[in-house]
C-alpha positions, 0 to 999 in steps of 0.5 A: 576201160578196155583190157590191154593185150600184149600181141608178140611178133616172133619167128620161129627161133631155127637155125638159118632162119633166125636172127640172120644178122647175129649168124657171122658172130654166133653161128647159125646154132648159136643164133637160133639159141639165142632168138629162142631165149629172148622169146623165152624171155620176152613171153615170161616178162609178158606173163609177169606183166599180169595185164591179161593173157599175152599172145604171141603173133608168130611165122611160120603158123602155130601149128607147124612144126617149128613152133613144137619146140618152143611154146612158151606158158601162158600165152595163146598162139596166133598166126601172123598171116601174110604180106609184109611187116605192115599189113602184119602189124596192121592185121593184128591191131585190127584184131584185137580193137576189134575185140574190145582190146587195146594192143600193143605191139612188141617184138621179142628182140629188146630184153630191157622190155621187162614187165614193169615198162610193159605195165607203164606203157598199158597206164600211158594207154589210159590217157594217150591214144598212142604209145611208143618206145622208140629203139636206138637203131630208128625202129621201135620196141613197142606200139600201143595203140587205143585206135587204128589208122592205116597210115601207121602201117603203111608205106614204112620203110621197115627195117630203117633208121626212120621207122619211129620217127616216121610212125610218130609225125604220122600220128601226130598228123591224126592229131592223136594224143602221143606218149614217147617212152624211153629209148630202149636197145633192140639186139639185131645185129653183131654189135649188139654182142655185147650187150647181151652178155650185160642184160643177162 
């Protein structure tokens, strides 16, 4: 069976340009920490998974200077290139089924995406075509892909309520096999506050 490869999406964790929603409650400072421990996090949990060396996927390139303070161990870097979110996600997917490996596609905004439920999504990838953990706002933490159609990535409206629903009735219009994981809290916006302070 083909390894699993955990791509992570992520920004560079710099202030005023990270978790832009977070800034009116944690100020641009307190927002950039923030990003940059849930990607310290979500990389750690990654690596502790122990499906393979995990990649992270991240903007701007990995060898521009923002990336020089926050290169998490053991994970290869890899740029996410152009267009928007889908052409990005859909890139990565190709790459690395390319590679004989199967994605899946995570952000670094969900802490309860721990390494035991990224070892139970890559076991529902051995007998589902398709795995999601849908996130509470209608978007979704996690995609874990055996196969690769374009339709999952294109024409989403990203950054919307509908974005899990949306990408689960397009793939069971291919007709492929579905695992829907738990629905699991994505921390974006000011409200999200407190919950952190609970994970953590």
């Amino acid at each position: 069976m083909a390894p699993v490869r955990i791509v992570i999406f992520a920004k560079a964790p710099v202030p005023g340009a990270a978790k832009t929603r977070l800034i009116p409650a944690l100020g641009e400072l307190g927002a950039a920490r923030l990003a940059a421990a849930m990607l310290a996090k979500t990389a750690a949990e990654a690596v502790a998974a122990d499906l393979g060396e995990p990649e992270l996927c991240v903007v701007p390139p990995p060898g521009s200077a923002e990336w020089a303070p926050f290169r998490p161990p053991g994970v290869r870097m890899t740029d996410q290139g152009s267009g928007d979110l889908g052409e990005r996600l859909a890139r990565a997917a190709q790459r690395v089924l390319a590679a004989g490996e199967r994605p899946m596609l995570i952000g670094s905004d969900c802490p309860a995406l721990d390494a035991g439920r990224l070892r139970a999504a890559a076991h529902q990838l051995g007998t589902h075509d398709v795995i999601i953990h849908p996130a509470d706002d209608g978007g979704y933490v996690l995609l874990g892909l055996t196969r690769f159609d374009s339709s999952l990535f294109s024409g989403i409206a990203w950054s919307t309520a509908g974005v899990a629903s949306d990408t689960i009735a397009r793939v069971r219009a291919l007709g492929w096999s579905l695992h829907i994981g738990e629905t699991l809290r994505d921390v974006d916006d000011p409200e999200d506050v407190e919950f952190i302070d609970v994970v953590h």
